[in-house]
C-alpha positions as CSV (number, residue, x, y, z in Angstrom):
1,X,50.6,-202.6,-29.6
2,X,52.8,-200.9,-32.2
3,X,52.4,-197.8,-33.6
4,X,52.1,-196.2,-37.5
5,X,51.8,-192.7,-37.8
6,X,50.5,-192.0,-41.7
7,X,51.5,-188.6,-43.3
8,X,49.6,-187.3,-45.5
9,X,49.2,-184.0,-47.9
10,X,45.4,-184.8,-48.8
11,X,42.1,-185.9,-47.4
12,X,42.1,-188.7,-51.1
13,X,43.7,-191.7,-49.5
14,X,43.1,-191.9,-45.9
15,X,40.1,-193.8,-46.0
16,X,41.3,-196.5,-48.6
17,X,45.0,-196.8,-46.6
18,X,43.2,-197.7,-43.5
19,X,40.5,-200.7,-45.3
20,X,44.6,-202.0,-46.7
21,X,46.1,-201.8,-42.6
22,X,42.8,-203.2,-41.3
23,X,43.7,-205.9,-43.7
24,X,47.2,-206.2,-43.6
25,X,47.9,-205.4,-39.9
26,X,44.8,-205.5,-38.0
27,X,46.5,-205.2,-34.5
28,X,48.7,-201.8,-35.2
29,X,47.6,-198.5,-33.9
30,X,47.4,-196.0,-37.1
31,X,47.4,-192.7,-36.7
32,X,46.8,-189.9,-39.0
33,X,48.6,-186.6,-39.7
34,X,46.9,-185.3,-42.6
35,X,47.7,-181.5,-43.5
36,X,45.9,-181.1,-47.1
37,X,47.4,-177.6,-47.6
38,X,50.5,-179.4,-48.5
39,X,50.0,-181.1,-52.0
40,X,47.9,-177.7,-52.8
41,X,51.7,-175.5,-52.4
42,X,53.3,-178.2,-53.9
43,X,51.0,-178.3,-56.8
44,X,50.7,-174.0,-57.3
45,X,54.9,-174.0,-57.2
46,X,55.2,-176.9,-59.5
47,X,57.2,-179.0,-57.0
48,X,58.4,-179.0,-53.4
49,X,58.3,-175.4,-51.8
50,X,60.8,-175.0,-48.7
51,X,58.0,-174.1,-46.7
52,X,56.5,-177.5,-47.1
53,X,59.4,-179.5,-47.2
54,X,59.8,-178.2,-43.3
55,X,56.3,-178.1,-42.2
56,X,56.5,-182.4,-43.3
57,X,60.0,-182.4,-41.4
58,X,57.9,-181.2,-38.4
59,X,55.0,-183.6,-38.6
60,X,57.5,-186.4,-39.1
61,X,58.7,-185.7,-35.5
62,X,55.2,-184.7,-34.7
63,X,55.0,-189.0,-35.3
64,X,58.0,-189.8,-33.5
65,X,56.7,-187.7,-30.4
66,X,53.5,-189.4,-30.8
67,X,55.0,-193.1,-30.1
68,X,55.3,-194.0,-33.6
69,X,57.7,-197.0,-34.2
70,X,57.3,-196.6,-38.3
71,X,56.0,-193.1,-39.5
72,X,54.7,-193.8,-43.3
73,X,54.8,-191.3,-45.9
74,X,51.9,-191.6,-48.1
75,X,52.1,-188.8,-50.7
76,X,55.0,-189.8,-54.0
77,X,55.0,-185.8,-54.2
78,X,57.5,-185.7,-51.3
79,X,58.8,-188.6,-51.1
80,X,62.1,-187.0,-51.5
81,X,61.7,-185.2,-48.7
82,X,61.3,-188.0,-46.5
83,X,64.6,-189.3,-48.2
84,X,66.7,-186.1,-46.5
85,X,64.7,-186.5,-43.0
86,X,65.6,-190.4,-42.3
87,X,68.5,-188.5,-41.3
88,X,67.0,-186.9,-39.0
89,X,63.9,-188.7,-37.1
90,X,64.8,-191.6,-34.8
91,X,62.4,-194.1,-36.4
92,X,62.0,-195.5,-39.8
93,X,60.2,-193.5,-42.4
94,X,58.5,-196.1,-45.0
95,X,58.1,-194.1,-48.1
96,X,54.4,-196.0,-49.9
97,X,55.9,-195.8,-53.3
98,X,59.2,-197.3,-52.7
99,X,58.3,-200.7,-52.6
100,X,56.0,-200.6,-55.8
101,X,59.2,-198.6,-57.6
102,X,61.6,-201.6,-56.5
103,X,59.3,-204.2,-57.9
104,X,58.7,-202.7,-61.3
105,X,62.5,-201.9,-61.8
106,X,63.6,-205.5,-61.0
107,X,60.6,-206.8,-63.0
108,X,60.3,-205.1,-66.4
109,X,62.7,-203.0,-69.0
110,X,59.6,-200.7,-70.3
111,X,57.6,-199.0,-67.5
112,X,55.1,-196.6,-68.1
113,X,54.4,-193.8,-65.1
114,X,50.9,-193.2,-64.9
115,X,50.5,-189.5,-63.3
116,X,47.9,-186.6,-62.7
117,X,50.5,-184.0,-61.7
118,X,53.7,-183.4,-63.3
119,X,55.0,-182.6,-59.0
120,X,54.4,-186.4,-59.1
121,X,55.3,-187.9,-61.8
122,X,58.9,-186.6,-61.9
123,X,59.7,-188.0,-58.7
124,X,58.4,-191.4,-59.3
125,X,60.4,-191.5,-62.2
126,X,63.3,-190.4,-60.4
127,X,62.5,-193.2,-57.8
128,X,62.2,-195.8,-60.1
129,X,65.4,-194.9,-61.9
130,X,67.1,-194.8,-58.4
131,X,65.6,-198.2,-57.5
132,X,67.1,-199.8,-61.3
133,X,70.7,-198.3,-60.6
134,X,70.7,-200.2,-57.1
135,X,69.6,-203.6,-58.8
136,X,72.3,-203.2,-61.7
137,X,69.2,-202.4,-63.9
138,X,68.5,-200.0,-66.9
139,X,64.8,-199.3,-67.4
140,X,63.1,-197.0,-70.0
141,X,60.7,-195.1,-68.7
142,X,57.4,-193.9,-70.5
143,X,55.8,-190.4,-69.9
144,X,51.7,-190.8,-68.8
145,X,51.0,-187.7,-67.7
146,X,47.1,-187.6,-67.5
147,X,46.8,-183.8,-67.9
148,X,43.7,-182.4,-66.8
149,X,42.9,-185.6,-64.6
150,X,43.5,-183.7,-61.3
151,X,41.9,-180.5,-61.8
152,X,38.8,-182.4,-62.9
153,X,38.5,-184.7,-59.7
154,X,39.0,-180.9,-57.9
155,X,36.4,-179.7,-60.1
156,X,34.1,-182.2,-58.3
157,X,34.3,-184.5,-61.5
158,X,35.8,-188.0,-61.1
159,X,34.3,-189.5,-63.9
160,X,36.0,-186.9,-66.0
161,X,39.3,-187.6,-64.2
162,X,38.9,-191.6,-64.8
163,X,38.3,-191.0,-68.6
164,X,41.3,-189.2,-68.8
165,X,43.4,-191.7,-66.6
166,X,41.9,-194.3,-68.9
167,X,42.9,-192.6,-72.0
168,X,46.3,-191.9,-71.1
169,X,46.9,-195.6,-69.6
170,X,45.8,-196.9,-73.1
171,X,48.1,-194.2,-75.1
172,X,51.2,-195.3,-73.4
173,X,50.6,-198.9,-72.8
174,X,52.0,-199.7,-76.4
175,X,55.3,-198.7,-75.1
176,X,55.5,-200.5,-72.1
177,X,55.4,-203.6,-70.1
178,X,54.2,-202.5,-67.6
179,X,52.1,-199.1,-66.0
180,X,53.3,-197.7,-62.3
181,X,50.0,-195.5,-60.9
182,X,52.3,-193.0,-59.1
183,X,49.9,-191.7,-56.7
184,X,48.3,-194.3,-54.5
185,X,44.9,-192.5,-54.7
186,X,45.3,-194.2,-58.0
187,X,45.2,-197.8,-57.0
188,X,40.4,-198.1,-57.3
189,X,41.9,-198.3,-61.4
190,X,44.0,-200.6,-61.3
191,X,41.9,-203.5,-62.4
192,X,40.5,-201.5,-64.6
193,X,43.3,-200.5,-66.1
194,X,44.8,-203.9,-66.2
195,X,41.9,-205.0,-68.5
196,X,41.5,-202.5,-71.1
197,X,45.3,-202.4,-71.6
198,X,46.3,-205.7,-70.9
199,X,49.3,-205.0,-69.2
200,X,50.6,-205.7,-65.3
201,X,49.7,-202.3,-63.3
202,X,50.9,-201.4,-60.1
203,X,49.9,-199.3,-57.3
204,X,51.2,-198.6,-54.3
205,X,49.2,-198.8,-51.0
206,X,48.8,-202.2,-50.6
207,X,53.0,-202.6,-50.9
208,X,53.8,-199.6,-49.1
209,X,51.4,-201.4,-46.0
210,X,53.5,-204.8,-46.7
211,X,56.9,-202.9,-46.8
212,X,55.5,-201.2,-43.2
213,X,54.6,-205.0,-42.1
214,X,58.5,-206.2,-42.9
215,X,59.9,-203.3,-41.2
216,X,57.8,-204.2,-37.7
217,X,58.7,-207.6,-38.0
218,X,62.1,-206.3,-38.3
219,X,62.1,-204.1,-35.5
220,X,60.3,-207.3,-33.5
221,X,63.1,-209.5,-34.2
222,X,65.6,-206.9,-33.1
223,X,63.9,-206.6,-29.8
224,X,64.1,-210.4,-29.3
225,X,67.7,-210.4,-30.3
226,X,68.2,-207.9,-27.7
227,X,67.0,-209.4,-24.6
């Protein structure tokens, strides 16, 4: 049985990322690492503190002690982190937002990055510009900050925080051809979204899984090679 070990800076998308492996790769251990101190320093400092850039670096090996064979970093906050530590943990680091930033490069000139924090929405833009200069691809890039979105669904008000996603989805649409949810927590709106603006949406658990699912068969086909 293989091994995933999930990393995650809040208690939000644990229980959706494991209905999407259940699916997706019924057979693989998952195991979780979730530290939800993290996205709370990250979110008071207004991006990545060095204090939890290292405490991630240490729960990364945490995974690789713990038998992962692909340790997948579920929070778009720090995804740059997990950039600098594939250098240094012995297993592959999936990053969930990578494979949802590729597709909307390579798939549309207009993309419109849906966001609750400003720590998260400046990395996925990053990302997706990153993942356009590797295809030969320029992309314009729409600002969808939903301010106030997170410190309602903190307040205990999700309703509140929808309304606002909702709002901000339909402001920006007009300028895109497409809306990127950058944090998977996200990914419950996406049909919703889809409908009342009537443009392609997408989120990132359910690719981030997939891009886990070709990295195992990738490793699985390397064994086989090997013996």
């Amino acid at each position: 049985m293989k091994t995933v070990v999930a990393v995650y800076t809040g208690q939000g998308l644990a229980d959706p990322l494991k209905k999407v492996f259940q699916e997706l790769l019924p057979d693989v251990r998952l195991v979780n690492i979730i530290d939800d101190s993290l996205i709370g320093d990250v979110v008071k400092a207004g991006q990545v503190p060095p204090g939890v850039a290292r405490r991630l670096v240490q729960y990364y090996h945490n995974g690789e002690e713990l038998g992962a064979d692909v340790i997948l970093n579920t929070c778009s906050s720090v995804g740059e982190v997990a950039d600098d530590a594939r250098k240094l943990i012995g297993v592959p680091i999936v990053k969930i937002d990578e494979a949802m930033a590729a597709k909307a490069a390579a798939s549309y000139d207009r993309i419109a990055v849906l966001a609750t924090l400003p720590s998260t929405l400046e990395p996925t833009m990053r990302l997706i510009e990153k993942e356009a200069a590797a295809a030969g691809r320029a992309v314009a890039l729409v600002n969808g900050l939903a301010a106030g979105a997170f410190e309602a669904l903190n307040g205990g008000s999700p309703e509140e925080h929808d309304r606002l996603i909702l709002e901000t989805a339909q402001r920006v649409a007009g300028n895109a051809d497409a809306i990127v949810l950058a944090q998977g927590s996200m990914a419950r709106m996406e049909k919703k979204l889809a409908e009342a603006t009537g443009k392609p949406v997408l989120s990132s658990p359910r690719l981030g899984v997939e891009q886990v699912r070709e990295v195992l068969e990738r490793l699985a086909r390397a064994e086989e090679s090997a013996q």
